[in-house]
C-alpha positions as CSV (number, residue, x, y, z in Angstrom):
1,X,-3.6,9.0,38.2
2,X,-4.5,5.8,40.1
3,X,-1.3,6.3,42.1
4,X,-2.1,10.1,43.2
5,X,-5.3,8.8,44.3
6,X,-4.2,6.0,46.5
7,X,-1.3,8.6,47.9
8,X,-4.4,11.1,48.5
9,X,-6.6,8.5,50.7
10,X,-3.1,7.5,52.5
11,X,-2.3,11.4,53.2
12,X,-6.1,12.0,54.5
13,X,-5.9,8.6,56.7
14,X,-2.3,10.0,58.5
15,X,-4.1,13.5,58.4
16,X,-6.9,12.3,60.5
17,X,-4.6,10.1,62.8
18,X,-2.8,13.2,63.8
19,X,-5.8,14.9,64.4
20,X,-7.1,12.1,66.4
21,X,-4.0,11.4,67.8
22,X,-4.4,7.9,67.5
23,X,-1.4,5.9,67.1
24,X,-3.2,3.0,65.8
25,X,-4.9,4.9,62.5
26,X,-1.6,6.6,62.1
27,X,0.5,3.0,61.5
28,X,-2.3,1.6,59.3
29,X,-2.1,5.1,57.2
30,X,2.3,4.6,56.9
31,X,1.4,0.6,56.2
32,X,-0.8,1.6,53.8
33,X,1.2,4.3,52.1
34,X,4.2,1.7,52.0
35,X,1.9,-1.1,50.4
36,X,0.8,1.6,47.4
37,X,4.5,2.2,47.0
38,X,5.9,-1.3,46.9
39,X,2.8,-1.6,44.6
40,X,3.9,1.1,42.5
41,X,7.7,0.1,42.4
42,X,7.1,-3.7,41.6
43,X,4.9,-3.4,39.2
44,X,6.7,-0.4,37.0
45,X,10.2,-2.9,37.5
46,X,9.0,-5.9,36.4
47,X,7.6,-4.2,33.1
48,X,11.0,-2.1,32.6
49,X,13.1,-5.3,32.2
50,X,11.3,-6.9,29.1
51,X,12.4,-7.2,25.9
52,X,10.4,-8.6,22.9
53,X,11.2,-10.1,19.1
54,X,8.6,-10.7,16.6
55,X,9.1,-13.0,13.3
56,X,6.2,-13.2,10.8
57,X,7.8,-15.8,8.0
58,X,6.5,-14.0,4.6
59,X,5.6,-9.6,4.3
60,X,3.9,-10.4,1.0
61,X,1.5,-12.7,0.4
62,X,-1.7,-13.0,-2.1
63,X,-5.7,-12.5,-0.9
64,X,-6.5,-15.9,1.1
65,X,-2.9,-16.6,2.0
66,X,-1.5,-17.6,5.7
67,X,1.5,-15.9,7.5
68,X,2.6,-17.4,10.6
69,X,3.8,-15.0,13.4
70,X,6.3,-16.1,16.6
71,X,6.6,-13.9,19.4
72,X,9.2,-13.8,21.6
73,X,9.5,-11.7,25.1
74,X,12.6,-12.2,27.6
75,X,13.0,-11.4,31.3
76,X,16.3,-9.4,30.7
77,X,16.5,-8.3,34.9
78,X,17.6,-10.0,37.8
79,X,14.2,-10.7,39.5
80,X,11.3,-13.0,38.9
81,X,7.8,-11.5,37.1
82,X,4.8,-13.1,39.5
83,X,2.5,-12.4,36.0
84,X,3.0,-11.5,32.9
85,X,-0.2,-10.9,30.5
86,X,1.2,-10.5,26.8
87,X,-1.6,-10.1,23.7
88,X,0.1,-9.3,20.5
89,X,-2.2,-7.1,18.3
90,X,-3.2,-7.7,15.1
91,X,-6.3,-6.8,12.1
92,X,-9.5,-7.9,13.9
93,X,-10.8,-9.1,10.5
94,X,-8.1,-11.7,9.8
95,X,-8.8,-15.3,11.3
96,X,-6.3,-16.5,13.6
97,X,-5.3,-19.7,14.3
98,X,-3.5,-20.2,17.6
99,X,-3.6,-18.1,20.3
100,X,-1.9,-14.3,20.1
101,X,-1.8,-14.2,23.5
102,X,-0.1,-15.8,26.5
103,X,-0.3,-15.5,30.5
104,X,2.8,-16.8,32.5
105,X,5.2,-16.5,34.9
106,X,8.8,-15.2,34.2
107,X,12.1,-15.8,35.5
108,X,15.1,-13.8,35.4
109,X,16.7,-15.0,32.2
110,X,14.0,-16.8,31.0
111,X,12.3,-16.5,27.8
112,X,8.3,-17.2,26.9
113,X,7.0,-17.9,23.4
114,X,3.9,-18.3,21.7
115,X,3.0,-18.5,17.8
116,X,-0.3,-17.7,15.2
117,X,-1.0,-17.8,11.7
118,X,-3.3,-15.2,10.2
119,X,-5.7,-15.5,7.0
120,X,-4.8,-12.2,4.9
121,X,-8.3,-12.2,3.5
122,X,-8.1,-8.1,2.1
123,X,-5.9,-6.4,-0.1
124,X,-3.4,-3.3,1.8
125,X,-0.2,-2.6,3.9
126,X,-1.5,-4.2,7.4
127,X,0.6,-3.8,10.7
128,X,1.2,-6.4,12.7
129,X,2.1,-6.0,16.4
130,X,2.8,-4.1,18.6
131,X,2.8,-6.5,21.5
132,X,0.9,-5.3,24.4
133,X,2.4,-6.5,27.7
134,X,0.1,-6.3,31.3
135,X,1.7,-6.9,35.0
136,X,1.2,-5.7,38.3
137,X,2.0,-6.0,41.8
138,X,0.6,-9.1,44.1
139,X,-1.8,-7.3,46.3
140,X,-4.0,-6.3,43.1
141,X,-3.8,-2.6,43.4
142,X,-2.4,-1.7,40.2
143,X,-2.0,-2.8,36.7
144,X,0.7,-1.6,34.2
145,X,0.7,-1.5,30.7
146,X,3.3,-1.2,28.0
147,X,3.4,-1.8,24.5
148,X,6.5,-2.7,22.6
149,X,8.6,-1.0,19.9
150,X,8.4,-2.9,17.0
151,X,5.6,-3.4,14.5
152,X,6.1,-5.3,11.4
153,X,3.4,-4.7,8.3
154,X,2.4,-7.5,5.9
155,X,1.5,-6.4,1.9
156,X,-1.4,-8.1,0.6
157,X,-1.8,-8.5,-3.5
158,X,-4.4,-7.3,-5.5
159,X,-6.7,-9.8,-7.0
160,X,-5.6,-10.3,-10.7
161,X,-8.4,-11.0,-13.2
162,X,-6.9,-12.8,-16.0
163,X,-7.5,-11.2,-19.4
164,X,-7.8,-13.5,-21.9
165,X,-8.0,-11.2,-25.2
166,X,-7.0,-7.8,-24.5
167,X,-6.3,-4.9,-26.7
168,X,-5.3,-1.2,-26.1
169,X,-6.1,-0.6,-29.0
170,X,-9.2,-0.3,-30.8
171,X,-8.0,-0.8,-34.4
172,X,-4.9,-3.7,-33.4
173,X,-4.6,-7.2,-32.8
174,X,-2.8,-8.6,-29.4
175,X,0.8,-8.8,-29.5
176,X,3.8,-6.9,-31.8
177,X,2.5,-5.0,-35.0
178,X,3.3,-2.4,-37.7
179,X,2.1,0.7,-36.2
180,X,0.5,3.5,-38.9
181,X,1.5,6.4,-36.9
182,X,5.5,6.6,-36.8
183,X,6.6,8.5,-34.2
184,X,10.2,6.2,-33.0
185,X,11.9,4.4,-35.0
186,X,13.7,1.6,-34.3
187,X,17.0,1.3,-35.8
188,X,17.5,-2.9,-35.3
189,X,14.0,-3.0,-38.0
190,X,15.5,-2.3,-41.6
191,X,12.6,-1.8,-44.3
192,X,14.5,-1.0,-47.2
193,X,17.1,1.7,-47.9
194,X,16.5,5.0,-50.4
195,X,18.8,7.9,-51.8
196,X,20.3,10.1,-49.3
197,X,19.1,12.9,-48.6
198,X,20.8,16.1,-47.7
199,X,20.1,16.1,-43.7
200,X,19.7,12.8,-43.1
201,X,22.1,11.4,-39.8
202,X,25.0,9.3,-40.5
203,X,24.0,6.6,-38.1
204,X,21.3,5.9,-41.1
205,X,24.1,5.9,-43.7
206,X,23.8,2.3,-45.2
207,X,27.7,1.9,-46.1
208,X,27.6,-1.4,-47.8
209,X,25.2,-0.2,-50.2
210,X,26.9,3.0,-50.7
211,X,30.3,1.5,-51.6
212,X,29.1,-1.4,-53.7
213,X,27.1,1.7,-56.0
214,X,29.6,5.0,-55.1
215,X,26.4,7.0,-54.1
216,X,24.8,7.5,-50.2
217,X,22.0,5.5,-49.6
218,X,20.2,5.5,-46.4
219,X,18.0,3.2,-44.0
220,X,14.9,2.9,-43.9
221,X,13.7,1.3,-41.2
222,X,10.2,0.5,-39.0
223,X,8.4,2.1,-35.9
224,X,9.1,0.5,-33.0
225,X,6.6,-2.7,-33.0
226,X,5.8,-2.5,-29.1
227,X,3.5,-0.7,-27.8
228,X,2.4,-0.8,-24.4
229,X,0.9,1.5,-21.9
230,X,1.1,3.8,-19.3
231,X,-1.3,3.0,-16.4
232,X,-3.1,5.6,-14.9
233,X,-5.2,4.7,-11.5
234,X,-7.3,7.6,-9.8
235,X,-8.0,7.1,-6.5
236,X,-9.1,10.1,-5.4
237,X,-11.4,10.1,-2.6
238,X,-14.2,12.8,-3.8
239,X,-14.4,10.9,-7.0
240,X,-15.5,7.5,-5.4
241,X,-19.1,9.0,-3.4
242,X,-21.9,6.3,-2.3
243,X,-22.0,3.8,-0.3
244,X,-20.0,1.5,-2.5
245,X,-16.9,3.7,-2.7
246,X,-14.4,0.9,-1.1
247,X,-15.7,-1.7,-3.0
248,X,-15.3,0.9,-6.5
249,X,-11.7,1.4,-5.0
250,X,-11.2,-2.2,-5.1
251,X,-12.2,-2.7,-8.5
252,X,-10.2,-0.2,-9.8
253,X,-7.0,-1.4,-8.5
254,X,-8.0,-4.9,-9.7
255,X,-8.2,-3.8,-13.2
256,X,-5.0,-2.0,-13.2
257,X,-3.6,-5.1,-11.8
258,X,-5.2,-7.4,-14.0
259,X,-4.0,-5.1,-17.5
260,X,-0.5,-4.6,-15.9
261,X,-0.4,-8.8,-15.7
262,X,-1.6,-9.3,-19.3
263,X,0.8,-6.5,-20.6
264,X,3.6,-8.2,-19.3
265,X,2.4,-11.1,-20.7
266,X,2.2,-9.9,-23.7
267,X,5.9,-8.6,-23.7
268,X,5.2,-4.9,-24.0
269,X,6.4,-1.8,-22.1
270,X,4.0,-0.5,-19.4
271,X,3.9,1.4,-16.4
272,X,1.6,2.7,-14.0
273,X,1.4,6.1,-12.1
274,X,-1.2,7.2,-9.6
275,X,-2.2,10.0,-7.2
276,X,-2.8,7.5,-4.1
277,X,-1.0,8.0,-1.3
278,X,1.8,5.1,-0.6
279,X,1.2,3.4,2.8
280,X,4.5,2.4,3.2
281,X,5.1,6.2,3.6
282,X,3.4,6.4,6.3
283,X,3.8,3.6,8.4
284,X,6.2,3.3,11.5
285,X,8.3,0.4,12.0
286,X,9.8,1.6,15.5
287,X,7.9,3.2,17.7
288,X,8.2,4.5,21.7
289,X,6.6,2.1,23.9
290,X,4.2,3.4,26.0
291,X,3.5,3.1,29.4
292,X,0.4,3.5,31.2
293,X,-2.1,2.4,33.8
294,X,-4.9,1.7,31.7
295,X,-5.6,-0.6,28.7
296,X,-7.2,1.5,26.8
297,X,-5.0,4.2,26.7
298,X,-2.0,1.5,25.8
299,X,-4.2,0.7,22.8
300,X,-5.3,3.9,21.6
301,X,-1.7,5.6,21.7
302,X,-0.1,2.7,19.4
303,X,1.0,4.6,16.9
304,X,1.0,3.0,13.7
305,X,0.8,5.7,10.8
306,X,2.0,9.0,10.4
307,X,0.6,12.0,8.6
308,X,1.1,12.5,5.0
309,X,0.8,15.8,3.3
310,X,2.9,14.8,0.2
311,X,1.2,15.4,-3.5
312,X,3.7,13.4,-5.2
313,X,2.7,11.2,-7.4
314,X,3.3,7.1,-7.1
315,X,4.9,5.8,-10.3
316,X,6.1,3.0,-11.7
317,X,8.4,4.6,-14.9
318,X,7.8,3.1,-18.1
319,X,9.9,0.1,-19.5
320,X,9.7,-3.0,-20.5
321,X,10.8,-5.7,-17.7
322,X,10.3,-9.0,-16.7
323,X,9.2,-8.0,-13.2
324,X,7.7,-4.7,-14.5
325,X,4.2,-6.3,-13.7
326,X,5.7,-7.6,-10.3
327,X,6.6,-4.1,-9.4
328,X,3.0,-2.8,-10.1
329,X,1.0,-5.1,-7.8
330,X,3.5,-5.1,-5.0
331,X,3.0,-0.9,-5.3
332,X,-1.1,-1.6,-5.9
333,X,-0.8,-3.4,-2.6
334,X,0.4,-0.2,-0.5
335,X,-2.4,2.4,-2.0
336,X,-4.3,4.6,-0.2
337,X,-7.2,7.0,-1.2
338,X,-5.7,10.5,-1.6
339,X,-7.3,13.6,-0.9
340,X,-4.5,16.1,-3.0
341,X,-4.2,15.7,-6.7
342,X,-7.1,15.0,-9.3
343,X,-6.5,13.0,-11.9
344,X,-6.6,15.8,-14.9
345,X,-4.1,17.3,-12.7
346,X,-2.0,13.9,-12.2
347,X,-2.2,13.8,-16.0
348,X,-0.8,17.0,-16.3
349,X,1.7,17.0,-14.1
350,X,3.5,13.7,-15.5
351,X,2.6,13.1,-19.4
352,X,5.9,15.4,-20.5
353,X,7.5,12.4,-19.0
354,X,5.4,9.4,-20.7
355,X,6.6,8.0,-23.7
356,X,4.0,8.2,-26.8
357,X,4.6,5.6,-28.3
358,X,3.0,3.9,-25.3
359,X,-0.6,3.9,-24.7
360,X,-2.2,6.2,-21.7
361,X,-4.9,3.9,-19.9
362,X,-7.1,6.0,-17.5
363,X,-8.9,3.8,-14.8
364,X,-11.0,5.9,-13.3
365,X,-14.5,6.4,-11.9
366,X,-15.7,9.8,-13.6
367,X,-14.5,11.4,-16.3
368,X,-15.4,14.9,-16.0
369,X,-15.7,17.6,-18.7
370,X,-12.3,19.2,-17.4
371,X,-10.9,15.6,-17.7
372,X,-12.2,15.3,-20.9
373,X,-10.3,18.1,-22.0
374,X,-7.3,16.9,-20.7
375,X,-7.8,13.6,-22.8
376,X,-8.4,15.6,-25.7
377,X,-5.4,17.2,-25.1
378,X,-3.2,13.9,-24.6
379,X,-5.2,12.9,-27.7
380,X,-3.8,15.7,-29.8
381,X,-0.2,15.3,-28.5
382,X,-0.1,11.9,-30.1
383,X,-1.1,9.5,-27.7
384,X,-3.3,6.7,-27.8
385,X,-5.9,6.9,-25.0
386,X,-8.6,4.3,-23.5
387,X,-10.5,4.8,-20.7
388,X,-12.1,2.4,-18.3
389,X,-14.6,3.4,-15.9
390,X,-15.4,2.1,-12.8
391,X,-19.2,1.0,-11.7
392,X,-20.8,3.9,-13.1
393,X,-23.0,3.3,-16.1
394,X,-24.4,6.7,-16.4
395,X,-21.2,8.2,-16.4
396,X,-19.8,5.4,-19.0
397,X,-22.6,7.0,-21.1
398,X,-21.7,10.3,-20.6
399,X,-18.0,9.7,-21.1
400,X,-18.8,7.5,-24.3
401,X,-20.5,11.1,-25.9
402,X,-17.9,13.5,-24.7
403,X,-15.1,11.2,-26.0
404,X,-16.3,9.8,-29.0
405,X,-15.1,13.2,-30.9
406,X,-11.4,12.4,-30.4
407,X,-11.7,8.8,-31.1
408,X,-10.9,7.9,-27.3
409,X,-12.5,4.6,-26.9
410,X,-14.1,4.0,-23.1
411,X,-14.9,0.8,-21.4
412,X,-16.9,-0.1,-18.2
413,X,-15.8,-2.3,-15.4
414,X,-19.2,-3.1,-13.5
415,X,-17.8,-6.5,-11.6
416,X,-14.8,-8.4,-12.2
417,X,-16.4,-10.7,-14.0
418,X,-16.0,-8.3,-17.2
419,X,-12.7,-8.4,-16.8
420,X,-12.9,-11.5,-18.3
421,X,-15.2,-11.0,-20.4
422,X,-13.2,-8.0,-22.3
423,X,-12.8,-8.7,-26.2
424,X,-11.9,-6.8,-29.5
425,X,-15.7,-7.7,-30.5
426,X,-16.8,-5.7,-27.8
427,X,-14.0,-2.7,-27.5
């Protein structure tokens, strides 16, 4: 645009030199229009010719950890840069140390660096980059702007609260047990052995016992004496209203974090499913660079997310695992409020593929009466259910009534201080 208007004032200068007739007004108006375009060429080659690397040393860190970022750009054409301007962009909220920004002078061939570390100080999927390059021409009529094609995104952890003395269930101790309602048995835990009864499957057939006497006798053995659970995080954004809603996110993640750590501690199975949206499926790693005449319009058409219209569910299956917790936080890191699924319908939509002998763990920050329902429902179809609610007293109240008829036990999470503070006394 800048460009058209300089061309414009050139074409109305010769326009009035013809007019005139004066040879004088007419050479200034061709100088002129030759300056703009040597302006214009210069400026949109020395731009074209760059080529930029960035290295950031770790993509997942914890809250309150440093990355260090190195930035590379290289004069890949066969004439000098006059000035080169190059900022690379980053979350305005993390400190910095060390400048992400350098102003030089490059020569064909030649290379310029400069480096930063940034303080991840909040939990998410952050972009880093892209770099935002800024040359023009030497007579200061036009500035160019163009932004590179690669951004590079850093995963911040959750904050784990460490449990001390946990149960998910109301009526167990922490840790492997004899379980009262049988519903998988596991074949390596022999109790005894009985007659045989007509119907009973051969891999049950105790064959020892049944030669020594010459009559069947079966295995008996034990339920399966791990438990677990199946996380369930709601993060859907009409549930969390006020003016706290982020920080009610927040806590929520942290608890599922926090229970995921202490189940793998414990050795048990667990999971976690979710209706959040998953940032990584939405961000761009390579993008177009754009090229424009204006600053802001270099900044405001980065493109570093995508739309997302997908309903399906984030999970983490079921299993025991050493890294099973791992797996968890590194997903908790990428979640975004989602505007699709509830969490009755979540619940729904994915218990048929839940194992029961695991226990369902709702973290949520509302339980509704439809949600209720569904719980009651769960409840029925043999699994053990515990709710935690969010920073909402009244609605731990109401959930406490509606629930305590199918023996659903609910806790509230106010700060993550009772995180800690979470005991079989008190469950």
């Amino acid at each position: 645009m800048r460009n058209a208007v300089w061309f414009i004032i050139g074409g109305v200068i010769l326009a009035l030199a013809l007019v005139l007739q004066s040879p004088y007004l007419a050479y200034a108006a061709y100088a002129f229009l030759l300056l703009v375009a040597i302006a214009h060429f210069s400026s949109w080659a020395w731009l074209s010719g760059l080529d930029s690397q960035r290295t950031v040393d770790r993509t997942t860190v914890h809250q309150g950890e440093d990355i260090a970022v190195e930035v590379t750009i290289e004069n890949r054409r066969g004439w000098p840069i006059p000035w080169l301007y190059a900022e690379d962009l980053h979350p305005r909220d993390f400190p910095r140390t060390g400048d992400n920004c350098r102003l030089g002078v490059l020569m064909p061939g030649r290379s310029m660096q400069f480096r930063y570390s940034l303080t991840c100080t909040r939990r998410g999927y952050h972009r880093i980059g892209p770099l935002l390059m800024e040359s023009g021409d030497l007579f200061g009529l036009q500035r160019r702007f163009v932004t590179g094609k690669r951004q590079d995104y850093v995963s911040v952890l959750p904050t784990v609260a460490y449990i001390e003395t946990f149960t998910i269930a109301a009526r167990r101790p922490q840790g492997p047990v004899r379980i009262s309602n049988r519903i998988y048995d596991d074949p390596s835990r022999i109790a005894g052995v009985r007659e045989y009864h007509r119907g009973d499957p051969l891999n049950l057939i105790h064959w020892k016992a049944s030669a020594r006497t010459g009559e069947l006798f079966t295995k008996q053995t034990e339920p399966s004496n791990v438990l677990g659970a199946t996380l369930i995080l709601d993060l859907h954004q009409a549930a969390y209203a006020g003016e706290k809603a982020e920080q009610r996110m927040e806590l929520a993640i942290t608890t599922v974090a926090s229970l995921a750590y202490l189940l793998q501690l414990s050795g048990e199975q667990l999971g976690m499913i979710t209706n959040a949206r998953d940032a990584a499926e939405v961000a761009r790693y390579e993008v177009a660079g754009t090229e424009t005449l204006s600053r802001q319009d270099a900044e405001s058409g980065v493109a570093g997310e995508a739309e997302s219209h997908t309903l399906r569910p984030l999970e983490v299956p079921t299993r025991r695992s050493p890294v099973q917790a791992l797996h968890i936080i590194e997903n908790l890191a990428r979640v975004l409020p989602t505007d699709g699924l509830d969490v009755g319908a979540l619940v729904m939509s994915e218990f048929r593929k839940q194992p029961r002998d695991a226990t369902l763990i709702p973290v949520v920050p509302v339980v509704t009466p439809e949600f209720a329902r569904v719980l009651a429902q769960m409840r029925l179809s043999g699994f053990t259910v515990t709710v935690f609610m969010i920073d909402n007293y009244h609605g731990y109240e109401e959930a406490s009534v509606m629930l305590a008829g199918d023996g659903i036990d609910v806790l509230h999470i106010e700060t993550e201080r009772d995180l800690h503070e979470i005991s079989p006394a008190r469950i």
